[in-house]
C-alpha positions as CSV (number, residue, x, y, z in Angstrom):
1,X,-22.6,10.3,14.0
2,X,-19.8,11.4,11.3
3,X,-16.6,9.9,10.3
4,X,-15.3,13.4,9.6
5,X,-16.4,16.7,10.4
6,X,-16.3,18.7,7.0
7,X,-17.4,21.7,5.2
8,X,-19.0,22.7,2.3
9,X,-15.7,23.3,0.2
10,X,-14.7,19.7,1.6
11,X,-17.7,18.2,-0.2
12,X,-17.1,20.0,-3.1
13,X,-13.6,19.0,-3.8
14,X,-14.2,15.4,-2.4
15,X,-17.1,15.3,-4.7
16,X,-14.8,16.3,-7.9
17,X,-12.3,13.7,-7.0
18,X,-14.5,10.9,-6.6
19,X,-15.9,12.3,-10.1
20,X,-12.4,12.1,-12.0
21,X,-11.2,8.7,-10.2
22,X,-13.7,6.7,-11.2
23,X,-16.8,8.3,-12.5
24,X,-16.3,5.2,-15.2
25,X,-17.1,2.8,-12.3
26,X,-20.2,3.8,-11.3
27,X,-21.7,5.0,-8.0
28,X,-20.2,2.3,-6.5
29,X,-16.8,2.7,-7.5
30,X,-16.9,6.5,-6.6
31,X,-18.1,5.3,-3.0
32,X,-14.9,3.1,-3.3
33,X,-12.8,5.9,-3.8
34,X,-14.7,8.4,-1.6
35,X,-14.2,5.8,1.5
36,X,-9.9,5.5,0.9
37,X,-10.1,9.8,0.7
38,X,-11.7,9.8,4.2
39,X,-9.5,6.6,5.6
40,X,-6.4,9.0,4.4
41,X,-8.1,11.8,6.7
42,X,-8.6,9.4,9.4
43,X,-5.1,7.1,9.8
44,X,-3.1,9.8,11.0
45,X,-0.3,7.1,10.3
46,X,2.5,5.9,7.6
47,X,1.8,8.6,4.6
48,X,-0.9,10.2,5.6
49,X,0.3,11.7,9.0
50,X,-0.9,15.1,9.8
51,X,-3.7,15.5,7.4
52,X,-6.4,17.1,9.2
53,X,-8.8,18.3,6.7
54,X,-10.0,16.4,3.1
55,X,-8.8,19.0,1.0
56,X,-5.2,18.0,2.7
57,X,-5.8,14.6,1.8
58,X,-6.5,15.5,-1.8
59,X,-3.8,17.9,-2.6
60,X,-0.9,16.1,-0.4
61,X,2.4,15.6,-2.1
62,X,4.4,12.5,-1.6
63,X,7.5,12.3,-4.0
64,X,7.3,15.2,-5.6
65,X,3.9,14.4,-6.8
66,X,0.4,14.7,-5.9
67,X,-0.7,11.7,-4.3
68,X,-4.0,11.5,-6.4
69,X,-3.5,11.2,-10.1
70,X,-6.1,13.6,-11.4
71,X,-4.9,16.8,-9.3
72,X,-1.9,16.9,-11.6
73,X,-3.4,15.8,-14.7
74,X,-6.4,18.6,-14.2
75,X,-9.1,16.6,-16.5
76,X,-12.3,16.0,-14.5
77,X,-11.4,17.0,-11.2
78,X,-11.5,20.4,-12.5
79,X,-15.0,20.4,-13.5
80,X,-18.0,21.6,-11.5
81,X,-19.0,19.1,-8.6
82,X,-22.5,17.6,-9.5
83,X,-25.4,17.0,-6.9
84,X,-24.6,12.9,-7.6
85,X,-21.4,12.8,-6.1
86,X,-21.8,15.5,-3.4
87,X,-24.2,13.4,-2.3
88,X,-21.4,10.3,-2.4
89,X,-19.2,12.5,-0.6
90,X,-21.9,13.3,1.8
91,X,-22.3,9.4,2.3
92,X,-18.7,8.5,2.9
93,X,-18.2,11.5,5.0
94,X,-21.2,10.2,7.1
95,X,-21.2,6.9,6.9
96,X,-20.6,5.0,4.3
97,X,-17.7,2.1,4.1
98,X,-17.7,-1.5,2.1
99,X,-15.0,-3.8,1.2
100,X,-12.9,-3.5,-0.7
101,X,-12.4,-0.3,0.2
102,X,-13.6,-0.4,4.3
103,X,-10.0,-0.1,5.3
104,X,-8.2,0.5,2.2
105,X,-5.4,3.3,2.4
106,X,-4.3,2.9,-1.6
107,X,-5.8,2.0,-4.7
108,X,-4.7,1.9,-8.7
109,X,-5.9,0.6,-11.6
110,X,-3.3,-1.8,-12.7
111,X,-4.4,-2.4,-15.9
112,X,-3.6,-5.8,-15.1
113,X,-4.4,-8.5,-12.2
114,X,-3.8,-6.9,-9.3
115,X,-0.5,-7.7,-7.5
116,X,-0.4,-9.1,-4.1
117,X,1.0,-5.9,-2.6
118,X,1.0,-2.1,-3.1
119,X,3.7,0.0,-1.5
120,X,4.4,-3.2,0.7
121,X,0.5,-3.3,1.9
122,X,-1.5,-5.9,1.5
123,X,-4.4,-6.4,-1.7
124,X,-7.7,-6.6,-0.2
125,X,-10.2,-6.9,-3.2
126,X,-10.8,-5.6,-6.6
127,X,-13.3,-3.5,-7.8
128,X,-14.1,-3.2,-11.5
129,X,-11.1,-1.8,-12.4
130,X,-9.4,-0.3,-9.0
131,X,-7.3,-2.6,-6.8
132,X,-7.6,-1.9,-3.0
133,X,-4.8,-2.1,-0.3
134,X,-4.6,-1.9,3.5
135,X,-2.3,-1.1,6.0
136,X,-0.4,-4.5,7.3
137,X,-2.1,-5.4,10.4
138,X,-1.1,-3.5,13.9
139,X,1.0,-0.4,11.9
140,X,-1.9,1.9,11.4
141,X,-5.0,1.8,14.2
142,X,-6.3,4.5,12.5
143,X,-7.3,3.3,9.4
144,X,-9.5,0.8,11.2
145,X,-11.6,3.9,13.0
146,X,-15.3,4.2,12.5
């Protein structure tokens, strides 16, 4: 079984994401971020309506912005993708989901404590640095889909 079907290029850029978000957090923490990329692909609800491939997910604009900080930034994300995280990828496109991040639709890293709410959602856990948010209860099914 697969959360989401993907290609090659889908690992790849997932991969490079993962790599710029929080290579600083360990294989963990890319797992972390790897697992709210493929939520995003799979709510189909709130912000993230219509996204039908990961590369969607990672270049959507919301506000006038990219939604992921390092897209517009270009630092890590535009290096190579390593065999390390395209195997992370591989495992959250597969399989792979743990709290905080099991239904988590946003993250940031505050530089602070984490508040209580992100974008009105509710603060799930923290790890290392990121702070992890989920969809208020009964407003987005799909987040909550294997």
């Amino acid at each position: 079984m697969v959360r989401v079907k993907y290609t090659d290029k889908d690992v790849d850029v997932m991969a490079r994401m993962m790599r710029a978000e929080a290579e600083g957090e360990g294989k963990q923490g890319m797992l972390m971020v790897g697992n709210v990329i493929v939520n995003r692909r799979k709510a189909d609800c709130l912000d993230f309506k219509d996204l039908r491939s990961i590369r969607d997910v990672i270049f959507q604009v919301q506000g006038g912005n990219y939604s992921f900080e390092a897209v517009q930034k270009g630092n890590v994300f535009y290096n190579r993708a390593r065999d390390v995280e395209k195997k992370l990828a591989i495992q959250n496109l597969k399989y792979w989901r743990e709290h905080p991040s099991k239904y988590s639709l946003w993250y940031f890293n505050p530089y602070a404590e984490c508040p209580p709410t992100w974008y009105n959602q509710p603060f799930t856990g923290k790890y290392k640095q990121h702070c992890y948010y989920e969809p208020i209860a009964n407003t987005c099914e799909g987040a909550y889909r294997f």
